[in-house]
GUTI-404821 format. One line per field, with one value per residue (C-alpha): chain; x, y, z. Coordinates in Angstrom, 2 decimals, always signed. Example, Ala and Ser with C-alpha at 12.3 -4.5 7.8 and 13.67 -1.06 7.14 Angstrom:
2
ch (A / A)
east (+12.30 / +13.67)
north (-4.50 / -1.06)
up (+7.80 / +7.14)
% end
This chain:
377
ch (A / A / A / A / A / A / A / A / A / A / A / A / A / A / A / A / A / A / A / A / A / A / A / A / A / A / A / A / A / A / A / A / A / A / A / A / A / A / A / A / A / A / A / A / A / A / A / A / A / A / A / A / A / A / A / A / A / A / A / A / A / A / A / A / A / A / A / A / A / A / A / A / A / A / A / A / A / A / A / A / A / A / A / A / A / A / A / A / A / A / A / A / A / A / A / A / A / A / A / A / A / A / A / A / A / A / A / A / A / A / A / A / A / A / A / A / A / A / A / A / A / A / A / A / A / A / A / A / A / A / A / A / A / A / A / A / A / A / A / A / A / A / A / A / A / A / A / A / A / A / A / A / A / A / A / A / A / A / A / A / A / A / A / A / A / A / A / A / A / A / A / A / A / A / A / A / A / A / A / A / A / A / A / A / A / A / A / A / A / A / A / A / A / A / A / A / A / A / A / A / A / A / A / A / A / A / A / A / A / A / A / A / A / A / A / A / A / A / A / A / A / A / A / A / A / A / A / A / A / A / A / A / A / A / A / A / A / A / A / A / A / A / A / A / A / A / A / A / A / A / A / A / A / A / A / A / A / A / A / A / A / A / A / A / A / A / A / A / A / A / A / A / A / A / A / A / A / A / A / A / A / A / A / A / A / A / A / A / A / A / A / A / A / A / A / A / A / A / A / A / A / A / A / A / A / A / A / A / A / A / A / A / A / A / A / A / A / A / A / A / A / A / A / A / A / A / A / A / A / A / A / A / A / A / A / A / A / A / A / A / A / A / A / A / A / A / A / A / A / A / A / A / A / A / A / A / A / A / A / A / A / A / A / A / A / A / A / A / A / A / A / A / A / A / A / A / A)
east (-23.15 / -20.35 / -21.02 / -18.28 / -19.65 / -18.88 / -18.43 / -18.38 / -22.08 / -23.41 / -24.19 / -23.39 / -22.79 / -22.24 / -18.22 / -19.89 / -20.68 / -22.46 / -21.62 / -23.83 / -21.59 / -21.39 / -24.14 / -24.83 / -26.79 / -29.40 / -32.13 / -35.80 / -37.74 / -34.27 / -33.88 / -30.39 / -30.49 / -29.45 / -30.57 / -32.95 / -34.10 / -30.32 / -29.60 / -32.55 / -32.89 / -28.73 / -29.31 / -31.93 / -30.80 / -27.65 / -29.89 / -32.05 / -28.87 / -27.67 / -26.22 / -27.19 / -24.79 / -25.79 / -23.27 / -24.30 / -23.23 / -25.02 / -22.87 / -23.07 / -24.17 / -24.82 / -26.90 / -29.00 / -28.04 / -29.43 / -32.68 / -32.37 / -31.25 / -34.66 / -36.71 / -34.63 / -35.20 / -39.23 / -41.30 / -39.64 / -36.24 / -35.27 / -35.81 / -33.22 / -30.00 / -28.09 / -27.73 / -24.37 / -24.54 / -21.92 / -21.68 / -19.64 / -17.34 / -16.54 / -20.66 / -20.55 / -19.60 / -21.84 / -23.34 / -26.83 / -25.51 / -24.44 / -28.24 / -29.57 / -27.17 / -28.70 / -32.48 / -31.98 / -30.36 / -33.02 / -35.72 / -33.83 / -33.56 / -37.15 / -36.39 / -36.61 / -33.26 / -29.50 / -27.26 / -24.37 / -23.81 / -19.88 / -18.21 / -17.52 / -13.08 / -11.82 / -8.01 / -6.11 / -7.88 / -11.25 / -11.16 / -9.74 / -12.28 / -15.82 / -13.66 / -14.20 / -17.44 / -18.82 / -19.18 / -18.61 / -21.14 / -23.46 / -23.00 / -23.93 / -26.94 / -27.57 / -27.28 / -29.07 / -32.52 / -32.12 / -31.63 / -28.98 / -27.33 / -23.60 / -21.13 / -18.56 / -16.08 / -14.33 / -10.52 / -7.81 / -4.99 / -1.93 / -1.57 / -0.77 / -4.07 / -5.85 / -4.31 / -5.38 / -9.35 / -9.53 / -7.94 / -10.67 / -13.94 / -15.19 / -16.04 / -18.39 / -17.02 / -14.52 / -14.18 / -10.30 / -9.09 / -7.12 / -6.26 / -2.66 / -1.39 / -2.06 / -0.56 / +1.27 / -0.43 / -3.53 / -4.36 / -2.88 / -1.87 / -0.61 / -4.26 / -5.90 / -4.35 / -4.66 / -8.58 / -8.57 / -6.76 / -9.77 / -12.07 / -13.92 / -15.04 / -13.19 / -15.21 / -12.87 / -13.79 / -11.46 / -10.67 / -9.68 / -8.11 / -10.68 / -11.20 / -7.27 / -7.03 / -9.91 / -7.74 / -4.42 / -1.52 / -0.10 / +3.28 / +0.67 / -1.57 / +1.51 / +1.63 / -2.24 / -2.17 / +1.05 / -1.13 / -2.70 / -6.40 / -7.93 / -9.01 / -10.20 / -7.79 / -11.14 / -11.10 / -7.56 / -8.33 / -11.52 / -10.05 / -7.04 / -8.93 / -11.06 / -8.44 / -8.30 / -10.46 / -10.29 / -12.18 / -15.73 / -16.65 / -15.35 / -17.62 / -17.95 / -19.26 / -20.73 / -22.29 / -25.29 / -27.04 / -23.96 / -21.42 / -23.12 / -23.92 / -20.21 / -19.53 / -22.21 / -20.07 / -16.73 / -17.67 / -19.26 / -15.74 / -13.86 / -13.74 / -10.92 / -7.90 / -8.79 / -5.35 / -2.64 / +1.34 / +1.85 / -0.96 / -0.06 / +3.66 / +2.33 / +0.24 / +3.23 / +4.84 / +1.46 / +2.05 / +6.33 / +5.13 / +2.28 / +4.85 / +7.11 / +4.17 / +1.72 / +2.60 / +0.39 / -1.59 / -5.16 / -8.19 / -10.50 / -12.65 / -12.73 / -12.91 / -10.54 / -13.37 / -14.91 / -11.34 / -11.58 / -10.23 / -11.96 / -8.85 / -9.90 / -7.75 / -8.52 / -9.61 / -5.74 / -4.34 / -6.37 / -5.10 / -1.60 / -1.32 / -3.94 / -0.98 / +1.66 / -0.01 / -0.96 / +1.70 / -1.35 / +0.59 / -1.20 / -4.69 / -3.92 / -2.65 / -5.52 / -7.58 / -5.95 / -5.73 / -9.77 / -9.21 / -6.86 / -9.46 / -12.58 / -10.33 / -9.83 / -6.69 / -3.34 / -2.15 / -5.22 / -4.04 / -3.06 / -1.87 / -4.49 / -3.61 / -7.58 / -6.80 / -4.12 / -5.59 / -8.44 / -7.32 / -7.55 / -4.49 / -1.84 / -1.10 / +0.97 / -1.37 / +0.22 / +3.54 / +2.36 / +0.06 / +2.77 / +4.59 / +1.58 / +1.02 / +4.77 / +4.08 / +1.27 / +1.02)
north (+42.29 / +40.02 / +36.21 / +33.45 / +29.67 / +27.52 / +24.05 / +21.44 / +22.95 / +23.83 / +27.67 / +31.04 / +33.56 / +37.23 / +38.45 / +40.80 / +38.89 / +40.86 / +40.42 / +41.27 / +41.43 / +44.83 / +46.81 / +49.32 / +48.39 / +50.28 / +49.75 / +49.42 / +49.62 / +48.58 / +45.63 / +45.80 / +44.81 / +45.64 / +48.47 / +47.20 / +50.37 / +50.37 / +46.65 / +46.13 / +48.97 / +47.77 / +43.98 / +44.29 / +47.07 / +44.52 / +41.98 / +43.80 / +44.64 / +41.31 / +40.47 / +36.50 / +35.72 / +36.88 / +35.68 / +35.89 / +33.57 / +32.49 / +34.78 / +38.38 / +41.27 / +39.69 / +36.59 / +38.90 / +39.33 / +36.18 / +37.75 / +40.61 / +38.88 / +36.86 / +39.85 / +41.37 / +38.20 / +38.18 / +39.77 / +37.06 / +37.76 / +34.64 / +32.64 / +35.18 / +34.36 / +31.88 / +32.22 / +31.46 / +30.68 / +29.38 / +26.87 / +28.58 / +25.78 / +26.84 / +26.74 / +22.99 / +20.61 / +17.78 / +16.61 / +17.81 / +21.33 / +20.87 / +20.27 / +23.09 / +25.47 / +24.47 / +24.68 / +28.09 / +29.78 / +28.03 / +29.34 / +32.73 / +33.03 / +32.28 / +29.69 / +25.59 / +25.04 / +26.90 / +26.96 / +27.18 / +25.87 / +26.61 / +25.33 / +28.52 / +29.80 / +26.86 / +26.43 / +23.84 / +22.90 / +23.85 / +21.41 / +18.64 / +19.47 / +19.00 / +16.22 / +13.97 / +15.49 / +14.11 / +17.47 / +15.35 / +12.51 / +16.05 / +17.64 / +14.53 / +14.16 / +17.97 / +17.46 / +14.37 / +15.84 / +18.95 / +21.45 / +22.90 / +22.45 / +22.73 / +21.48 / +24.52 / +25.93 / +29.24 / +29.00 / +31.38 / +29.15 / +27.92 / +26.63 / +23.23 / +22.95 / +24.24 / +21.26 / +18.78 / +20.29 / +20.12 / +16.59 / +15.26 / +15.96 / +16.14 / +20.10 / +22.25 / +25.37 / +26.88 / +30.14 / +32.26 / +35.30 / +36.68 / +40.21 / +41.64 / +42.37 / +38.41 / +36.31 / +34.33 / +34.26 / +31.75 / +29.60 / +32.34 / +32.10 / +28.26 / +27.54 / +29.65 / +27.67 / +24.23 / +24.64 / +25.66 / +22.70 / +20.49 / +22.30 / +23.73 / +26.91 / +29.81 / +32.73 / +35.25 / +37.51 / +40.01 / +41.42 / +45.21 / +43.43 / +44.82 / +47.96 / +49.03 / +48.76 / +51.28 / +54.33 / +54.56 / +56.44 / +59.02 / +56.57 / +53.97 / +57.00 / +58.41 / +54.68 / +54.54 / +58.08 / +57.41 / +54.62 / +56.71 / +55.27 / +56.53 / +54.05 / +54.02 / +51.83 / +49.85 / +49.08 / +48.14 / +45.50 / +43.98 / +44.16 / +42.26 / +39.25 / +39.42 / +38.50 / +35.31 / +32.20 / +30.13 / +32.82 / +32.21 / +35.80 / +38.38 / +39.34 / +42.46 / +44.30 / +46.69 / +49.12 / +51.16 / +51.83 / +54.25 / +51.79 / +48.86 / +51.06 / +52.14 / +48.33 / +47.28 / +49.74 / +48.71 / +44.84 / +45.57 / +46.32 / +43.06 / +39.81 / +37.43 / +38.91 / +42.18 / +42.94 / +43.63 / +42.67 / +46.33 / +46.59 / +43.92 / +44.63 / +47.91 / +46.08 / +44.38 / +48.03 / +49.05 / +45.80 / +46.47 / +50.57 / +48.90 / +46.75 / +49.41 / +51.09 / +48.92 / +47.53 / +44.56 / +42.63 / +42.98 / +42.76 / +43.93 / +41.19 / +40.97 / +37.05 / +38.72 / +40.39 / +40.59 / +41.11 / +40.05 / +42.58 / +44.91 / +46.38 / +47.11 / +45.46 / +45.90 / +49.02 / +49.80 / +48.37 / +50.22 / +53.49 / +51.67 / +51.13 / +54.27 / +56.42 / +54.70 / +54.61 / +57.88 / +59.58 / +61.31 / +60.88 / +63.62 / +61.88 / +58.98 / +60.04 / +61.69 / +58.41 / +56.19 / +58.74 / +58.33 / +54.83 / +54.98 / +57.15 / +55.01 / +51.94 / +50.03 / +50.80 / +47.99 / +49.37 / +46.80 / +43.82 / +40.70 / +38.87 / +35.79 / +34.93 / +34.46 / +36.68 / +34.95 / +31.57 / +32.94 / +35.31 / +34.12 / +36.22 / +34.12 / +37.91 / +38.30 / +40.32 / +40.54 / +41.94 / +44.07 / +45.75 / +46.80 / +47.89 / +50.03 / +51.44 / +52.63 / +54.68 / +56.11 / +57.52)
up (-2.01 / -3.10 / -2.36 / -1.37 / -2.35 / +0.23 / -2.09 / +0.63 / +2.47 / -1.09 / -0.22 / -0.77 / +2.26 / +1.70 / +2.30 / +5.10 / +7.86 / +10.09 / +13.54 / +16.32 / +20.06 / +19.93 / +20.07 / +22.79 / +25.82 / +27.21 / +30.42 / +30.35 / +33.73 / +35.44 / +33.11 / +30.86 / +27.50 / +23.59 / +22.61 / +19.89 / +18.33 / +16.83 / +16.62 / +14.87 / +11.73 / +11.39 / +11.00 / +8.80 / +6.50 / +6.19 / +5.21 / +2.73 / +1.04 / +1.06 / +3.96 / +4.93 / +7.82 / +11.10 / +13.84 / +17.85 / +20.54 / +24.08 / +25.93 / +24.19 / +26.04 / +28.99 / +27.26 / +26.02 / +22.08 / +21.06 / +22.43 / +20.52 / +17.54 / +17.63 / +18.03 / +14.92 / +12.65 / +13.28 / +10.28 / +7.69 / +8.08 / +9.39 / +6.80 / +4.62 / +6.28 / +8.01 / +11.89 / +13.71 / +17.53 / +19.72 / +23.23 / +25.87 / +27.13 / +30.25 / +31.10 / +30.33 / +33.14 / +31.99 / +28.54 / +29.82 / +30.03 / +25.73 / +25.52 / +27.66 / +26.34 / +22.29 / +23.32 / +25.41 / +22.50 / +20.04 / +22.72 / +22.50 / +18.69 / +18.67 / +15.55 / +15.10 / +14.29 / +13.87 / +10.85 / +12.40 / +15.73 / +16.98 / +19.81 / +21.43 / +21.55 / +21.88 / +22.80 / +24.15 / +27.45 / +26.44 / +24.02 / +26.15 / +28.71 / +25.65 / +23.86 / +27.07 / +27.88 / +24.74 / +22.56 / +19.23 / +20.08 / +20.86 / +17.75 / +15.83 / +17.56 / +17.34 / +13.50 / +13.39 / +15.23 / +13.24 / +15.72 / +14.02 / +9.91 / +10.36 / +13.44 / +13.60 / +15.92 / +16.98 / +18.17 / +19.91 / +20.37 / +18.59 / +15.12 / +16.46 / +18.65 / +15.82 / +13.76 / +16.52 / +16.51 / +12.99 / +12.45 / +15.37 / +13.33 / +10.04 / +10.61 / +8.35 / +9.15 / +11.94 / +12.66 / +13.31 / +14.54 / +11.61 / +10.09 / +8.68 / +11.92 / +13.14 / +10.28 / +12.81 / +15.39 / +16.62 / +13.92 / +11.31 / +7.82 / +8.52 / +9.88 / +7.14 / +4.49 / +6.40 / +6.67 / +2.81 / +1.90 / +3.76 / +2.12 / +5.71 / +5.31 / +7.39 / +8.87 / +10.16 / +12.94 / +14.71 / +11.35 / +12.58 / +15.65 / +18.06 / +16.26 / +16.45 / +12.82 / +12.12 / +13.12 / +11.59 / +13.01 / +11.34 / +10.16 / +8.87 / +7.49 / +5.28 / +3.70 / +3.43 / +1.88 / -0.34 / -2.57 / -5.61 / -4.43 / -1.74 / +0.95 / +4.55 / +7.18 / +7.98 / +3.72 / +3.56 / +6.05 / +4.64 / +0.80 / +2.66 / +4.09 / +0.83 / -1.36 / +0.43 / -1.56 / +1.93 / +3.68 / +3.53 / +5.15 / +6.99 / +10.51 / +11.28 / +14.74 / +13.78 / +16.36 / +14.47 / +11.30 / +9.65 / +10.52 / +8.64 / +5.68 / +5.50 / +5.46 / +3.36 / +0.50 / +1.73 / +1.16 / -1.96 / -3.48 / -1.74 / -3.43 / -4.16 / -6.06 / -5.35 / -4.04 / -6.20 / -5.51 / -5.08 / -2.46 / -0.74 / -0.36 / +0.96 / +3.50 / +4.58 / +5.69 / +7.08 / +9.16 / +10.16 / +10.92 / +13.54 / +15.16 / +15.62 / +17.97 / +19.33 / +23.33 / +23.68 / +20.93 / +23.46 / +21.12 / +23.95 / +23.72 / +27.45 / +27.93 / +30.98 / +32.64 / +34.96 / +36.94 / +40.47 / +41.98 / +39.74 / +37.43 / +33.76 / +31.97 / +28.82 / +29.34 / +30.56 / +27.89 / +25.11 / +26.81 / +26.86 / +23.13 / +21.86 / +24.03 / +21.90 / +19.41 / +18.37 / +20.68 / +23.14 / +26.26 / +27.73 / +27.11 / +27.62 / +31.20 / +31.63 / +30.53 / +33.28 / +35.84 / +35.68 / +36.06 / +39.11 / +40.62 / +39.65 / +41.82 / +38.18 / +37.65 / +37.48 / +41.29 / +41.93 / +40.61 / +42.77 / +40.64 / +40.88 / +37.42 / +36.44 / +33.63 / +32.06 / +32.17 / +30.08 / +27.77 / +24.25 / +23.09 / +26.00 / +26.54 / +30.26 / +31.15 / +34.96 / +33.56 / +31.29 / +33.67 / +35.63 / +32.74 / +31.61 / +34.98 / +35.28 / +31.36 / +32.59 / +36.03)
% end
C-alpha cells in the first residue's frame, strides 16, 4: 500500500482510505443494522494489507456504523489504524450536545480516544450556527482531555466559505468533496491548493462522485479505451486524485470484500506524479464528454432524505442522469414508473423546500424534479 506523510501531524496514512457508509444493512430479530459478516472480513482485509484510515461518522446507517466499526476493530485492530468520526451539526443545539455526541461515538467505537474528530459537512450556516455554539472552544478541550488526536472538518459549500473555515482555526486536517468532474465546484481545485499551501492535510471523499464515475459511457469508454494502457473508470479516478501531493488519501465506500480487494490493487499503483501530461489532457476530455451527458451533479448522498412527502429524490435523479447517461430510456422509464407506482415519485413533491436547504450539492432540486418527471413518464 502506498503511504502519503502528512508533515504537519507527523504520520503516514495509506492513499486508500477506506470508507465505511456504505455497507449493506441487514435485520437481526427485527433489529436493523450493518451487515457485519461483510463489513467486517472487508475492513480488516484492508487493514492487513495496509490500509490505516478507517473513516465513519455518528450518523451512518442509521447511527449504527460506528457500532459496527467497533465490533470490526476488536481483536487488535484498533490499535493498527487511525479512526475518523464526525459531529452532525444539525444534532447540536447546545454545547452539551458537542459533548454527548463525542462520548456516544467513543462509547460506540468501543475505544478511549479518536484520531480524527471532524465537524461533520459543514457549509455556510452550519458553521455559523457551531462557531457561536462554541465548537472551537469544544475541540480544544476535546484535544486537551484526549478524547480525540486531531480537530478536523468535512465541507460541501463554496470556495469562499471554505476560505472563511479554514482561516478560523488552526485545523489538522479537513476533509473535501473532489474528483475530475468537481474541479470547480465546493471547495475544488482553489480549496485543494489553498489547504496545501497551509500545510492541513486534505482527505478527499466523493472521489467517483457517488459511484457515477465507476461506469463509463460508451463516449467516455472510447477515450478510456483509446489510451494504449488498459485501465478501469474507477482507476482513472483514483490515479487522478493520486497525483495530487495535497491529498493526504483518497476514501473509498466500498461495499464488500471484492470491492476492497479491487481497490486495495488499484491504490497500490497511485501515488503522486503518477499521471502523465498526456493522461491528464485525456482526463480533461473524459471530463467535457461527461458534461455533455450528465442532468444534475446529485452524488446520492441523501443528506435530502428522508423527503417529507416521501419522493425519492435521489433515487429520481440517479434514473434521471443513468437514462442520459447511458441512453437506456426504456429502463430508465421502466425504473421510475416503479417509483410513481411505489408513491415516491416527483408528482409528490410540494415543494417545502426541506431538500434544498440541505443538500450539500445547492442542487434545485424542486426544478429539476419537474424537469426529470416530464423525461421520464
Amino acid at each position: 500500500m502506498k503511504m502519503r506523510k502528512l508533515e504537519k501531524l507527523g504520520i503516514e496514512v495509506s492513499a486508500f482510505g477506506i470508507g465505511c457508509m456504505r455497507f449493506p444493512m441487514t435485520t437481526v430479530d427485527g433489529v436493523e443494522m450493518v451487515d457485519e459478516s461483510i463489513s467486517t472480513p472487508a475492513i480488516r482485509y484492508a487493514i492487513d494489507h495496509g490500509v490505516n484510515y478507517v473513516d465513519t461518522a455518528y450518523v451512518y446507517s442509521n447511527q449504527k456504523n460506528e457500532t459496527m466499526l467497533g465490533h470490526a476493530l476488536r481483536d487488535g485492530y484498533r490499535e493498527k489504524v487511525y479512526v475518523a468520526t464526525k459531529l452532525p451539526t444539525w444534532a447540536c443545539n447546545t454545547r452539551e450536545d458537542m459533548d454527548r455526541i463525542l462520548d456516544e461515538s467513543l462509547a460506540r467505537l468501543e475505544t478511549d480516544y479518536i484520531d480524527f474528530y471532524l465537524i461533520h459537512a459543514l457549509n455556510k450556516d452550519s458553521w455559523k450556527k457551531v462557531y457561536d455554539l462554541g465548537v472551537l472552544e469544544f475541540l480544544d478541550a476535546a484535544k486537551a482531555s484526549g478524547k480525540i488526536k486531531y480537530a478536523c472538518f468535512s465541507f460541501h459549500d463554496n470556495f469562499d466559505t471554505f476560505k472563511t473555515i479554514l482561516d478560523a482555526y488552526d485545523w489538522d486536517m479537513c476533509q473535501i468533496q473532489f474528483n475530475f468532474m468537481d474541479v470547480e465546484n465546493q471547495a475544488g481545485l482553489k480549496g485543494l491548493k489553498l489547504a496545501g499551501e497551509r500545510g492541513i492535510p486534505v482527505v478527499i471523499m466523493e472521489g467517483l462522485l457517488g459511484g457515477k464515475l465507476a461506469n463509463a459511457p460508451d463516449n467516455v469508454q472510447a477515450l478510456y479505451d483509446s489510451w494504449p494502457e488498459k485501465r478501469s473508470p474507477v482507476e482513472w479516478a483514483f490515479r487522478w486524485l493520486c497525483n495530487f501531493p495535497e491529498v493526504a488519501t483518497v476514501l473509498s465506500g466500498v461495499t464488500n470484500l471484492d470491492m476492497t480487494k479491487a481497490n486495495l490493487d488499484i491504490f497500490d499503483r497511485c501515488e503522486v506524479g503518477c499521471m502523465s501530461a498526456e493522461e491528464l489532457a485525456l482526463i480533461d476530455k473524459v471530463r467535457e464528454a461527461y458534461h455533455s451527458r450528465t442532468k444534475i451533479g446529485c452524488t446520492g448522498c441523501r443528506y435530502c432524505m428522508p423527503c417529507p412527502n416521501e419522493v425519492d429524490i435521489p433515487g429520481i435523479f440517479s434514473t434521471w442522469n443513468d437514462l442520459n447517461l447511458y441512453g437506456q430510456k426504456l429502463a430508465g422509464s421502466r425504473r421510475y414508473a416503479r417509483k410513481l407506482d411505489e408513491g415516491h415519485g416527483a408528482d409528490k413533491c410540494i415543494e417545502c423546500g426541506a431538500c434544498e436547504g440541505v443538500c450539500p450539492q445547492q442542487l434545485s432540486i424542486i426544478e429539476a424534479l419537474k424537469q426529470a418527471h416530464s423525461e421520464m413518464i
